[in-house]
C-alpha positions as CSV (number, residue, x, y, z in Angstrom):
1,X,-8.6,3.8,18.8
2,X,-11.0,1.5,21.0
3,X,-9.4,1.8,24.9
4,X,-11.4,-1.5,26.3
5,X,-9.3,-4.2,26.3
6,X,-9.0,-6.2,23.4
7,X,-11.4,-8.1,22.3
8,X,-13.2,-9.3,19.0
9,X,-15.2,-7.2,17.7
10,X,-19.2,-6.6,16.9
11,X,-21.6,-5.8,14.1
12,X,-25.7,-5.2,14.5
13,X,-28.0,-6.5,11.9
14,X,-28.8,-2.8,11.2
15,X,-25.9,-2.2,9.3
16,X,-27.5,-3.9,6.3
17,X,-29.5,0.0,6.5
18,X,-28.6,1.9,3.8
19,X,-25.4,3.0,3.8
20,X,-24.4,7.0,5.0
21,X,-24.3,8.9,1.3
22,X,-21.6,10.3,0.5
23,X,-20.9,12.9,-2.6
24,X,-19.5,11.4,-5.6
25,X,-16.1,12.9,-5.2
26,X,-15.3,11.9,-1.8
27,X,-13.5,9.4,-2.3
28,X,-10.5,11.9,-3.6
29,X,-10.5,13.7,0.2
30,X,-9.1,12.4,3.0
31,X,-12.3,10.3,5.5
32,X,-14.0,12.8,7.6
33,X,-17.1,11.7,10.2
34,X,-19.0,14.4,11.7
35,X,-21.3,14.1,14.7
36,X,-24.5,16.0,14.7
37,X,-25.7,14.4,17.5
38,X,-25.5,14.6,20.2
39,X,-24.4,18.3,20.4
40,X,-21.7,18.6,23.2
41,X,-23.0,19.0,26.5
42,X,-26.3,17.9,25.9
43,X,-28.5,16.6,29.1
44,X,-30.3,13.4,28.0
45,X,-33.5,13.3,30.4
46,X,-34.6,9.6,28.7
47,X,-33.0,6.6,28.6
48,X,-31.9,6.0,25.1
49,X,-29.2,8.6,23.3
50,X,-29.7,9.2,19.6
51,X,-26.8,9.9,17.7
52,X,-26.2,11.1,13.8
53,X,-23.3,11.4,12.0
54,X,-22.0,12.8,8.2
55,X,-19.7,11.1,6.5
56,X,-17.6,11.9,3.3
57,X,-14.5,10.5,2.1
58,X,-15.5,7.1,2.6
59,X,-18.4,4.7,1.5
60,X,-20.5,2.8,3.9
61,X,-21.3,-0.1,3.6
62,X,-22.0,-2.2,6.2
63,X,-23.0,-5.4,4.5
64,X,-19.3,-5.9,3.7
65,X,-18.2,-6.3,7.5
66,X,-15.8,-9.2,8.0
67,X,-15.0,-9.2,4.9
68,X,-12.1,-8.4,2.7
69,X,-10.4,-4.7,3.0
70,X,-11.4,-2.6,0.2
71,X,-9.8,0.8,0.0
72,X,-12.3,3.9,1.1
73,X,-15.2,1.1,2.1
74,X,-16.2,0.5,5.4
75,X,-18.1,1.2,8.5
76,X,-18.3,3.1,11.8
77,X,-17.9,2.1,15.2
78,X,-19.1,4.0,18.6
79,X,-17.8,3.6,21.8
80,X,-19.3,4.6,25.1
81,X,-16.8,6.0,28.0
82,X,-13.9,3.9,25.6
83,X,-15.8,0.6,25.1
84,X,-17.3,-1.0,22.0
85,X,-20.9,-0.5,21.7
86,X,-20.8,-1.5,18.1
87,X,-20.2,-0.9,14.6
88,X,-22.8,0.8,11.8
89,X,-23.4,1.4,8.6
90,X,-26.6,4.1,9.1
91,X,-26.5,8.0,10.2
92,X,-28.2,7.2,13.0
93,X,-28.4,4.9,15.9
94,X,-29.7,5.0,19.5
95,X,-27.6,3.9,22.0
96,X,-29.3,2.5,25.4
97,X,-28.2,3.8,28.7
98,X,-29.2,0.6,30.5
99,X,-26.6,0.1,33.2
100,X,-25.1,3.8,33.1
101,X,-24.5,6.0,36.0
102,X,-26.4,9.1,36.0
103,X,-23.9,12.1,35.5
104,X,-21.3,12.9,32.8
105,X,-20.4,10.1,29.9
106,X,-18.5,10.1,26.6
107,X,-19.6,9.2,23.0
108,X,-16.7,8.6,20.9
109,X,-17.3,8.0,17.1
110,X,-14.4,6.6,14.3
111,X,-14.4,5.4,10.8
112,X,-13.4,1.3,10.5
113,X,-12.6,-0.8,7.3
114,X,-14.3,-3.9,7.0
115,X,-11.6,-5.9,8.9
116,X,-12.9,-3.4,11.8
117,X,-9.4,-2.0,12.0
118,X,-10.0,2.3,12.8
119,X,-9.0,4.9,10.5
120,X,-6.4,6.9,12.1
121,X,-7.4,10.4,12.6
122,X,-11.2,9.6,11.8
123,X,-12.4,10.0,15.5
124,X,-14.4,12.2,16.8
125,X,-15.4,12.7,20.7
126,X,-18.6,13.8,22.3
127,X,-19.5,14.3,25.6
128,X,-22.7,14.7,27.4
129,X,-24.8,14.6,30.9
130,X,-27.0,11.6,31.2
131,X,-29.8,13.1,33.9
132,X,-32.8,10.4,33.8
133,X,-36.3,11.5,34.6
134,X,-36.4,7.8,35.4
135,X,-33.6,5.8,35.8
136,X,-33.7,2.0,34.2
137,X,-33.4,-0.3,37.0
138,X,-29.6,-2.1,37.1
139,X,-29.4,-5.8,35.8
140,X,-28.3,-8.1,38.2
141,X,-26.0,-11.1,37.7
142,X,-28.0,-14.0,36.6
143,X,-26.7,-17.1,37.5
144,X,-27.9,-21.0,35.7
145,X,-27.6,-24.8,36.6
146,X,-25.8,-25.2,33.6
147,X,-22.7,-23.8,31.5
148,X,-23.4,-21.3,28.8
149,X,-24.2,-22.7,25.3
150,X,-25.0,-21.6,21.6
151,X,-26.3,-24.0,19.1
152,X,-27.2,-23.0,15.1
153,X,-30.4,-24.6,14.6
154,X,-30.5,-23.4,10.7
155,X,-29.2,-23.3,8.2
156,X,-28.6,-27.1,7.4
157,X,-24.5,-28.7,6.9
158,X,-24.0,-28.1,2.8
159,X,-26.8,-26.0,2.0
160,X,-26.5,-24.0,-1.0
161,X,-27.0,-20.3,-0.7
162,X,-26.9,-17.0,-2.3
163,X,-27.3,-13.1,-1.3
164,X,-28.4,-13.7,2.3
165,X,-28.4,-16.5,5.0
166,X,-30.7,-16.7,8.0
167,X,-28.7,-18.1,11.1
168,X,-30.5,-19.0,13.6
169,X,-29.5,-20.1,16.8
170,X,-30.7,-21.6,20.4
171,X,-29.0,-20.2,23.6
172,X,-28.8,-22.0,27.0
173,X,-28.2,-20.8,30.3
174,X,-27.5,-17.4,29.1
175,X,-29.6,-14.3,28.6
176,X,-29.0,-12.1,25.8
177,X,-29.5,-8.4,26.0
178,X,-29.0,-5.9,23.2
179,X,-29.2,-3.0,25.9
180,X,-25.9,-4.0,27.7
181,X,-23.6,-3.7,24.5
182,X,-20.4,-2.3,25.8
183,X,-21.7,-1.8,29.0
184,X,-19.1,-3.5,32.1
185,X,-19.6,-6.8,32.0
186,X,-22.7,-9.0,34.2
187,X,-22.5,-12.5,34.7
188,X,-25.2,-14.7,33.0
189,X,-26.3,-11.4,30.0
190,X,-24.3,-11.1,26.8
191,X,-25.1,-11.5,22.6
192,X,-23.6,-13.4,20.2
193,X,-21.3,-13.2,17.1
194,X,-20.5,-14.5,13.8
195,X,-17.6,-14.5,11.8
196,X,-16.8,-15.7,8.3
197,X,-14.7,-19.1,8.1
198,X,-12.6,-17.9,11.7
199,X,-13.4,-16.9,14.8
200,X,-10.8,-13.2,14.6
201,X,-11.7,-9.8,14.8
202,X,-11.0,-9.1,11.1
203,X,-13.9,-12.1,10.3
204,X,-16.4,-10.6,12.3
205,X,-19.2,-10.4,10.3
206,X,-22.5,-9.2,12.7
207,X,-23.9,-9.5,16.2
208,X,-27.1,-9.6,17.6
209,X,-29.7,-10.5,20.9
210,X,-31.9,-11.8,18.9
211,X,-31.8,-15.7,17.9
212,X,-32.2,-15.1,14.4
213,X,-30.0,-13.1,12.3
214,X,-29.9,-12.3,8.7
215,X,-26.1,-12.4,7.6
216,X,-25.1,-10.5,4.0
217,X,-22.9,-12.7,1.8
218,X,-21.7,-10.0,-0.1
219,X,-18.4,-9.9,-1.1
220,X,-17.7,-14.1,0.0
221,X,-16.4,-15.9,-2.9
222,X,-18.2,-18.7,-4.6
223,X,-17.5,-21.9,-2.7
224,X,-17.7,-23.7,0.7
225,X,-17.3,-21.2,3.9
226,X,-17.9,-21.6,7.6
227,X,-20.6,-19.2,9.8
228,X,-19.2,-19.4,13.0
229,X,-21.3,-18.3,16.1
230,X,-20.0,-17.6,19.4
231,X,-21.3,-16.1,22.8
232,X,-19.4,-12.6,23.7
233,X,-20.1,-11.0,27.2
234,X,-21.2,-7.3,27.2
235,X,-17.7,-5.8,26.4
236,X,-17.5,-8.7,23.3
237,X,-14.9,-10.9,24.8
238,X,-16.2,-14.5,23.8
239,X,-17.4,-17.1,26.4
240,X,-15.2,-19.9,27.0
241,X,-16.3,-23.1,25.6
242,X,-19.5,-21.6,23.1
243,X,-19.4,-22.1,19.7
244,X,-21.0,-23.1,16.5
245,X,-20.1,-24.1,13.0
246,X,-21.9,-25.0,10.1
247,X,-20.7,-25.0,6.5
248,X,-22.2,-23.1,3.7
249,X,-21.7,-23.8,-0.7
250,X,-21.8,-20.1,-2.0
251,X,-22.9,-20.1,-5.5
């Protein structure tokens, strides 16, 4: 189970990937996720960590994150040294070291449903040696005239949509930083998230850095819905006062 403290959670846009394959008898044996890298005890000299996993006995699918619970669907999270980096729905990621100490650091890797609760007894732990041949250099607090703020430009109140919906969004007086997931916390950097209709952990549909973001509608029922989008510091927990709604007509 995540060991940060709690906090909403986080999806990238990359889980729309295609989804970890899994054989078609899986789903009768219990979840299983197997890292194949990074081996233990490996020395990363650069400063990203690429990870793979194996998954049977459970079907990824990432585009149904924040959605409804289905049983043997969902996604995986990965934590870094017990904090959220984020969830996927690909084998393989690569995880920035950006703000990490040189010296020894743990991966750990567990199986989540779509409400983002963990699978009990899915988790795997991997640890490894992060020696740089050249270190990033730390980002600083940043500090602004005014207080932190997230506006969706797009879509428009009302419109009428279908498969996928582009949100995009204007920041103020905050810097977004896709390197710093789950890293401690620095004042002024952070992403964003969105849920589906409210702003709870089991809603959380992505996150991003980036100001636009393509969000899956699969598995929302027809009808009116909200897309909420909210600032999160680097270890997810959402900026006071930031947030935006706009309502959507699924057909």
């Amino acid at each position: 189970m995540l060991r940060s403290r709690a906090t909403v959670l986080a999806i990238t846009a990359a889980v729309t990937a295609p989804a970890v394959a899994v054989a078609a008898s899986s789903q009768l044996s219990a979840p299983q996720l197997s890292v194949l890298a990074p081996r233990t005890g490996a020395v990363v000299k650069g400063n990203t960590v690429p990870t793979r996993v194996a998954i049977s006995g459970w079907r990824v699918d990432g585009m149904l994150a924040g959605k409804a619970p289905v049983p043997g669907v969902g996604h995986y999270h990965i934590h870094i040294d017990g904090r959220l980096v984020n969830a996927y729905g690909a084998p393989r990621a690569a995880l920035s070291l950006q703000n990490v100490a040189p010296g020894k650091h743990e991966l750990g890797f567990v199986l989540a449903r779509n409400d983002h609760s963990e699978v009990a007894g899915s988790n795997t732990t991997v640890g490894f040696r992060y020696k740089p041949s050249s270190a990033l250099p730390t980002v600083k607090p940043a500090t602004f005239p005014g207080a932190p703020s997230i506006r969706i430009v797009s879509p428009r109140n009302g419109v009428v949509v279908n498969g996928t919906v582009t949100l995009k969004v204007a920041v103020g007086a905050f810097n977004l930083s896709r390197a710093l997931f789950g890293k401690p916390s620095v004042s002024g950097y952070g992403h964003w998230h969105v849920f589906l209709d409210e702003p709870s952990m089991a809603t959380m549909m992505a996150m991003t850095a980036d100001k636009t973001l393509d969000v899956s509608l699969k598995g929302v029922s027809r009808g009116k819905h909200k897309l909420i989008a909210v600032l999160a510091d680097n270890l997810h927990a959402p900026v006071p006062g930031t947030m935006s709604v706009v309502t959507i007509d699924v057909r």
